[in-house]
PDB file with SEQRES, HELIX, SHEET and CRYST1 records, atoms N, CA, C and O in Angstrom:
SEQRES   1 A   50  UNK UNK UNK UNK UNK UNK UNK UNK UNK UNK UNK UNK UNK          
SEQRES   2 A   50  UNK UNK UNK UNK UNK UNK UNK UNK UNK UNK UNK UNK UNK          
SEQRES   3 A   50  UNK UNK UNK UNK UNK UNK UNK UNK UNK UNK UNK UNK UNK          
SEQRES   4 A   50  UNK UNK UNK UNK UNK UNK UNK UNK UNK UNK UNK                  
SHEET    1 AA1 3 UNK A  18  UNK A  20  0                                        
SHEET    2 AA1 3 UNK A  23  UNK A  25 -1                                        
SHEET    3 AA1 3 UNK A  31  UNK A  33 -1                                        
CRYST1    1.000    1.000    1.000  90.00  90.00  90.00 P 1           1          
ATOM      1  N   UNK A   1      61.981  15.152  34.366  1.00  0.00           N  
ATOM      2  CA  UNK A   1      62.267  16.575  34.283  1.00  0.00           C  
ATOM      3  C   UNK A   1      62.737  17.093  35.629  1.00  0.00           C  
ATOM      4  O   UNK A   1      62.462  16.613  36.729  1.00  0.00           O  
ATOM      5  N   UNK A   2      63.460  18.106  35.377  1.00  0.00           N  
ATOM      6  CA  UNK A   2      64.178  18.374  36.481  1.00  0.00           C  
ATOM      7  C   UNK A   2      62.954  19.304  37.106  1.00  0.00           C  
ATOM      8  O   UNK A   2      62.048  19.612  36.332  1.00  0.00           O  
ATOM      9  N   UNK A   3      62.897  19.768  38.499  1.00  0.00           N  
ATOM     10  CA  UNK A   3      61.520  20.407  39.066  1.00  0.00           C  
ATOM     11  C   UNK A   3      62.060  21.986  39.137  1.00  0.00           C  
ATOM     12  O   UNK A   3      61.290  22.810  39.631  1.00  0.00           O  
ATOM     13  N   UNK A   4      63.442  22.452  38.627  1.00  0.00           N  
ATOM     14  CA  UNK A   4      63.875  23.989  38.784  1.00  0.00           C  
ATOM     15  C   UNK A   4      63.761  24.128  37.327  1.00  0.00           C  
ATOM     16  O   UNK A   4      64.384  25.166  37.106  1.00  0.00           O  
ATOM     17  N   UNK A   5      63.324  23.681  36.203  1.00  0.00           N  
ATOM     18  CA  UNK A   5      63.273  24.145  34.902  1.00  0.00           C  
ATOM     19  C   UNK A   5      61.970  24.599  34.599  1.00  0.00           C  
ATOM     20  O   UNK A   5      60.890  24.314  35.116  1.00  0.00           O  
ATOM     21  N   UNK A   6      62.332  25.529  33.457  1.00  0.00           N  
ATOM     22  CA  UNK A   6      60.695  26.099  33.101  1.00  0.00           C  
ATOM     23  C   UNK A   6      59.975  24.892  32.587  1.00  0.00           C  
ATOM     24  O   UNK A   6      60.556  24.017  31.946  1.00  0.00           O  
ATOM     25  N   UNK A   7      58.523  24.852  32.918  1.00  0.00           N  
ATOM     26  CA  UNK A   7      57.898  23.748  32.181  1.00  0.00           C  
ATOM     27  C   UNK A   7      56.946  23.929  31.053  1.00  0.00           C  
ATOM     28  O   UNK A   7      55.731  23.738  30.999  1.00  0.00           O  
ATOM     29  N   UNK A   8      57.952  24.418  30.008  1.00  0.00           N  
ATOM     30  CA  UNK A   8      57.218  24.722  28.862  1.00  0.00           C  
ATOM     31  C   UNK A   8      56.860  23.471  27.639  1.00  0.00           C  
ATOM     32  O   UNK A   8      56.399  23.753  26.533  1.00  0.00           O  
ATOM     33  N   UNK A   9      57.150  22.178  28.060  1.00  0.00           N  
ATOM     34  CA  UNK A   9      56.936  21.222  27.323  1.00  0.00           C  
ATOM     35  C   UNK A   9      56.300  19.865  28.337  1.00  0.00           C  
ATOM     36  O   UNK A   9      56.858  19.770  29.430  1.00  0.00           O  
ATOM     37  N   UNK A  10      55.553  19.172  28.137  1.00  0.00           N  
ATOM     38  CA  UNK A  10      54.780  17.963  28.690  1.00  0.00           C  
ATOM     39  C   UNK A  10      56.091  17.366  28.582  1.00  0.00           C  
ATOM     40  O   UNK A  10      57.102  17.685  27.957  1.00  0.00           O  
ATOM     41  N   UNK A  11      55.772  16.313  29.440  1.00  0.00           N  
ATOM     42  CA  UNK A  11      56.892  14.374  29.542  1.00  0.00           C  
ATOM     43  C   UNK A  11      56.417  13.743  28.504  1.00  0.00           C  
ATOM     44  O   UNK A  11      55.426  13.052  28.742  1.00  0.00           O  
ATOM     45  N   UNK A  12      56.898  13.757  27.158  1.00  0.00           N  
ATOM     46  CA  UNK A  12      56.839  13.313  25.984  1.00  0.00           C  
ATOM     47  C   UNK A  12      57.184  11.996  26.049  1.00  0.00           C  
ATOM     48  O   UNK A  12      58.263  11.751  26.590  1.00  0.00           O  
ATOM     49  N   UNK A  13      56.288  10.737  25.471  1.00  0.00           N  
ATOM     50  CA  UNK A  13      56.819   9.732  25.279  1.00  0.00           C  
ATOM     51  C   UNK A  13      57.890   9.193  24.465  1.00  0.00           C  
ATOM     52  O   UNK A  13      58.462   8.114  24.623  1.00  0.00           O  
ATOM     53  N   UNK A  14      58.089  10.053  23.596  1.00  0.00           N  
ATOM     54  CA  UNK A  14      58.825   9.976  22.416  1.00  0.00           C  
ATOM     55  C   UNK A  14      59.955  10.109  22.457  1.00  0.00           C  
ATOM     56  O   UNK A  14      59.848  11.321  22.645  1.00  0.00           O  
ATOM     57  N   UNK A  15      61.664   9.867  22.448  1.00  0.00           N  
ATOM     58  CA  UNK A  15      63.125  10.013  23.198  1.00  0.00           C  
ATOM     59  C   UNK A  15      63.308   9.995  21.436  1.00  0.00           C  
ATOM     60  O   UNK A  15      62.867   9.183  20.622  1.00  0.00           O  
ATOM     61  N   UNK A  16      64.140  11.229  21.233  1.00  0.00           N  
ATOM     62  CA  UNK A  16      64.581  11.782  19.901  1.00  0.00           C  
ATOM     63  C   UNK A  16      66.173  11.073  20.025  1.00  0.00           C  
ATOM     64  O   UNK A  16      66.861  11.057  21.045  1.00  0.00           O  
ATOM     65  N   UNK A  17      66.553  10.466  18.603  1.00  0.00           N  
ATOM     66  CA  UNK A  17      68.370  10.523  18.528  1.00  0.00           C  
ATOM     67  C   UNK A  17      68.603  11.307  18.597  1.00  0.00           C  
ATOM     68  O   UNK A  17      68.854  11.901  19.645  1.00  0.00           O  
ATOM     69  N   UNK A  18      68.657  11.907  17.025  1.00  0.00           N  
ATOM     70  CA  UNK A  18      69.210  12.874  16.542  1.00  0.00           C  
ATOM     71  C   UNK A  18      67.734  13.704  15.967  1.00  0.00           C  
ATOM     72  O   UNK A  18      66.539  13.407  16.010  1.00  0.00           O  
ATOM     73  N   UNK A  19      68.751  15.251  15.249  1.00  0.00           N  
ATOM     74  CA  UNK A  19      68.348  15.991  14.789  1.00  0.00           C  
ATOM     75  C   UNK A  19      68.408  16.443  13.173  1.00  0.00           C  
ATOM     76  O   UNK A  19      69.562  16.139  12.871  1.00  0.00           O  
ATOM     77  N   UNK A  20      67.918  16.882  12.239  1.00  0.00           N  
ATOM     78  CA  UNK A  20      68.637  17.341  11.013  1.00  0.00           C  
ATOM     79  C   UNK A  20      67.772  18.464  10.732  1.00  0.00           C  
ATOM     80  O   UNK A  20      66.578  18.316  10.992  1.00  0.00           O  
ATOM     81  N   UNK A  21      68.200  19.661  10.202  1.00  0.00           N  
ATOM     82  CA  UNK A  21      67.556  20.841   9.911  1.00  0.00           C  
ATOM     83  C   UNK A  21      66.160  21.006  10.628  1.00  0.00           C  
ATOM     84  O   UNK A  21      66.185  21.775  11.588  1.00  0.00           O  
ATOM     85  N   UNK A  22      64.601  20.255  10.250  1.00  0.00           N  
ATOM     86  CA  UNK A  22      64.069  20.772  11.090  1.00  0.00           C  
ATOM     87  C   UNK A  22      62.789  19.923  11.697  1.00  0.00           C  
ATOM     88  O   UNK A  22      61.666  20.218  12.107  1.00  0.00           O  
ATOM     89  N   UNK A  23      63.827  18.281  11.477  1.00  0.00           N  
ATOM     90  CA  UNK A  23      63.060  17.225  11.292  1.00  0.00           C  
ATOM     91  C   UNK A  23      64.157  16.612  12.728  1.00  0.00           C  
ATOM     92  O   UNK A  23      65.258  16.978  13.142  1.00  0.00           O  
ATOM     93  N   UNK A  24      63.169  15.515  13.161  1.00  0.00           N  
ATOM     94  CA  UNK A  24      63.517  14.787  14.175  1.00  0.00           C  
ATOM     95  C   UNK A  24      63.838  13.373  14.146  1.00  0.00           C  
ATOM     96  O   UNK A  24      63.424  12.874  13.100  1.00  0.00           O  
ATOM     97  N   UNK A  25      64.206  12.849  14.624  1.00  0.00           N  
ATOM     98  CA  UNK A  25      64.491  10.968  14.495  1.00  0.00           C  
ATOM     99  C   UNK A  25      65.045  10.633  15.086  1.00  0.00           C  
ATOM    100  O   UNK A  25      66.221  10.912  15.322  1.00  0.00           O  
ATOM    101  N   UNK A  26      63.674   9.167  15.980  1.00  0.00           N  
ATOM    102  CA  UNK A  26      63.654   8.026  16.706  1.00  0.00           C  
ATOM    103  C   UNK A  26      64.840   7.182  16.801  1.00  0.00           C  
ATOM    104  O   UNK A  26      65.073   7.237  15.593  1.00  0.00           O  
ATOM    105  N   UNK A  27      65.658   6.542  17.191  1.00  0.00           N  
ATOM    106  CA  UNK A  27      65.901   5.481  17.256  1.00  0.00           C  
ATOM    107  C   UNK A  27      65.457   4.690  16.673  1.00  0.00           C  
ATOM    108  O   UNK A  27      65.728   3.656  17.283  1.00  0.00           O  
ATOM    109  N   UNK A  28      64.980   4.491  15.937  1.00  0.00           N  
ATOM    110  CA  UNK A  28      63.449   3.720  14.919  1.00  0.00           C  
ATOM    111  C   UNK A  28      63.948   4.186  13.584  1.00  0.00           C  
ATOM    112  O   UNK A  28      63.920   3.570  12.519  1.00  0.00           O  
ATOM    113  N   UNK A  29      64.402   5.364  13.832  1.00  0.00           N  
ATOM    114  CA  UNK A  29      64.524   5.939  12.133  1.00  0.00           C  
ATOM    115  C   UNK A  29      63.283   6.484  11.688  1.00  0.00           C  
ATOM    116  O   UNK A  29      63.294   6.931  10.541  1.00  0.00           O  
ATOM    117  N   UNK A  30      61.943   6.567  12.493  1.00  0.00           N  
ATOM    118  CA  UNK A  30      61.053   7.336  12.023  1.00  0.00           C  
ATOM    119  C   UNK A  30      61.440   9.118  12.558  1.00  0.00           C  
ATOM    120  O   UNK A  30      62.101   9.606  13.474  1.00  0.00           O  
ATOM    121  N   UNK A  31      60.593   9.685  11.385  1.00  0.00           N  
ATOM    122  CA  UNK A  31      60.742  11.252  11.294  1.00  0.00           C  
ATOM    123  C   UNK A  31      59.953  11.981  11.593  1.00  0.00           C  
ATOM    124  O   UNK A  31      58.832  12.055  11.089  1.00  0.00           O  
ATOM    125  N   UNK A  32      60.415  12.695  12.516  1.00  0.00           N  
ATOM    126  CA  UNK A  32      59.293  13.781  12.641  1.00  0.00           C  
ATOM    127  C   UNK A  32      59.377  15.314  12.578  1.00  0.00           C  
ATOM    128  O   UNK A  32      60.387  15.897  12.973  1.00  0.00           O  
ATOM    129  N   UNK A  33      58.379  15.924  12.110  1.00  0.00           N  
ATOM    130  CA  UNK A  33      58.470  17.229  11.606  1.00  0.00           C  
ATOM    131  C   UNK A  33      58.444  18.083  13.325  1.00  0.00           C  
ATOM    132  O   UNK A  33      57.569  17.815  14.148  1.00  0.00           O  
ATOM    133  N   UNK A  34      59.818  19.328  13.653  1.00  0.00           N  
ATOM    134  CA  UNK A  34      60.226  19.218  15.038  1.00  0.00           C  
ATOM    135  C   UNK A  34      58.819  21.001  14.562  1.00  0.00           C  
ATOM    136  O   UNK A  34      59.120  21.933  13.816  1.00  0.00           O  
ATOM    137  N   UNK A  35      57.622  20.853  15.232  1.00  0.00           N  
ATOM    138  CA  UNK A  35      56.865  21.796  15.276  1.00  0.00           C  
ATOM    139  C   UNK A  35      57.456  22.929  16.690  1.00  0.00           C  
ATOM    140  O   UNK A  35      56.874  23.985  16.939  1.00  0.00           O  
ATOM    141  N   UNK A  36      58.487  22.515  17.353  1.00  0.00           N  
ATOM    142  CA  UNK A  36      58.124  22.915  18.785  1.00  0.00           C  
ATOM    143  C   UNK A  36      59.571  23.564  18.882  1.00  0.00           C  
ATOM    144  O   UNK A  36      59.969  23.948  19.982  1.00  0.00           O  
ATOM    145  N   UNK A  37      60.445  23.706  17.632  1.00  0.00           N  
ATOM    146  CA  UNK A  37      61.419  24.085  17.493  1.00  0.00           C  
ATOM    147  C   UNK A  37      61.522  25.715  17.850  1.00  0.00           C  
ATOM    148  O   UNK A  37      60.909  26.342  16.986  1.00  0.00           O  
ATOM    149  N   UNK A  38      62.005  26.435  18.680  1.00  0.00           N  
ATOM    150  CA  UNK A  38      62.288  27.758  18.648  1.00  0.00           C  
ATOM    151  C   UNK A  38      61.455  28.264  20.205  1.00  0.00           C  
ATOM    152  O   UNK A  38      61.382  29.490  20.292  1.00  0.00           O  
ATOM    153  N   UNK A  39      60.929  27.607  21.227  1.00  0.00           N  
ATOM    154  CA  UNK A  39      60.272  27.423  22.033  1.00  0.00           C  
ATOM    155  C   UNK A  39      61.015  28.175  23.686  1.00  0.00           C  
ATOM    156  O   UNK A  39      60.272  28.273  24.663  1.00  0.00           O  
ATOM    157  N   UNK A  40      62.400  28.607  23.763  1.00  0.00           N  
ATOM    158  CA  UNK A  40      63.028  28.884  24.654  1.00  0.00           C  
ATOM    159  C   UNK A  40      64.584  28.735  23.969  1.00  0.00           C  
ATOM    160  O   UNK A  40      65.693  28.572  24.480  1.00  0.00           O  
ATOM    161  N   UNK A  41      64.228  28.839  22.895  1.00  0.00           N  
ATOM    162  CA  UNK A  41      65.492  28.619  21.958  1.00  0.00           C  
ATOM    163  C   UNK A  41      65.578  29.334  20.860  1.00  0.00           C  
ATOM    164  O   UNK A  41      64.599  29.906  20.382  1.00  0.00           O  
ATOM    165  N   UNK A  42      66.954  29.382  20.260  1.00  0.00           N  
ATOM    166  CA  UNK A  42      66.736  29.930  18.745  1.00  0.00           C  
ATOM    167  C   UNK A  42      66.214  28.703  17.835  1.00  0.00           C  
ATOM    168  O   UNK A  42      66.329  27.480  17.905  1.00  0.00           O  
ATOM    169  N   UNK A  43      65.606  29.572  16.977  1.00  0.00           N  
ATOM    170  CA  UNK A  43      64.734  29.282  15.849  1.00  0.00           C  
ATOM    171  C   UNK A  43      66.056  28.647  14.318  1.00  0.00           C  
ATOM    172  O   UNK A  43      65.961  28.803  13.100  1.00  0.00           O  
ATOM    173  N   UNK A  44      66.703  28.232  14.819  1.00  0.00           N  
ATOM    174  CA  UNK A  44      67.887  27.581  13.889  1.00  0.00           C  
ATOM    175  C   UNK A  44      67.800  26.317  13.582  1.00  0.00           C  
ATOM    176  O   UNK A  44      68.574  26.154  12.638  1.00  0.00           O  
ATOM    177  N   UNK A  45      67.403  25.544  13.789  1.00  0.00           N  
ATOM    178  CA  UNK A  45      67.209  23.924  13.311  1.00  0.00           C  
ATOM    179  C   UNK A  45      67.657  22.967  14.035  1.00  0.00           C  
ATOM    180  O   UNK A  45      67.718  23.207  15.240  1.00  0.00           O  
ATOM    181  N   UNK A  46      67.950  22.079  13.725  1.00  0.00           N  
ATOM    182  CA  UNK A  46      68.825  21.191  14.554  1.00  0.00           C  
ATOM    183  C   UNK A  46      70.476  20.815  13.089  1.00  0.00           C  
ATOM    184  O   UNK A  46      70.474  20.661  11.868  1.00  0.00           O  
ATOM    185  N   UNK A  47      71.634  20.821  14.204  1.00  0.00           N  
ATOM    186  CA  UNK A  47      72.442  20.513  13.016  1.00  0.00           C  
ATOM    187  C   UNK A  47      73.092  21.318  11.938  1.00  0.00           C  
ATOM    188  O   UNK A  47      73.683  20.995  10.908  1.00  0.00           O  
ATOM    189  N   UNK A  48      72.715  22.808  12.654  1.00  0.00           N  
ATOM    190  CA  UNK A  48      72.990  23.556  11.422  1.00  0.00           C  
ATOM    191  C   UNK A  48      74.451  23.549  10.843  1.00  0.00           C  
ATOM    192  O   UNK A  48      75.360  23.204  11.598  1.00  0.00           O  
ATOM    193  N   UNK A  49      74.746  23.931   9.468  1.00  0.00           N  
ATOM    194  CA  UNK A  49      76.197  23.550   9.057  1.00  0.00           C  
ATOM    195  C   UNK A  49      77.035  24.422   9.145  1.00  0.00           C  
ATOM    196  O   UNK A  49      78.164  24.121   8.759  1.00  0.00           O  
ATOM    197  N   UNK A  50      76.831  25.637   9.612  1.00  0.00           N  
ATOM    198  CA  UNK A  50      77.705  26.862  10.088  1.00  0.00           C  
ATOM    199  C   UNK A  50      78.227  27.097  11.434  1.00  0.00           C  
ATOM    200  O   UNK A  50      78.899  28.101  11.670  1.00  0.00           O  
TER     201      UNK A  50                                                      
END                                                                             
């Protein structure tokens, strides 16, 4: 992490590919439900189609 950013999230072990609406996924292809979505961000998903 860079040391001039807000530190609103821990050093997660976890390195995301991609994104889809409001789910997450590994490199692995496992999924995860993104709880932390909307955090310093909009609340839009990941991927949206508009």
């Amino acid at each position: 992490m860079n040391s001039v950013l807000m530190k609103n999230y821990g050093n997660p072990e976890l390195e995301f590919e991609r994104g889809d609406g409001c789910y997450l996924y590994t490199a692995a292809g496992e999924q995860y439900l993104d709880f932390a979505m909307g955090i310093a961000v909009n609340c839009l998903g990941h991927c949206h189609p508009v």
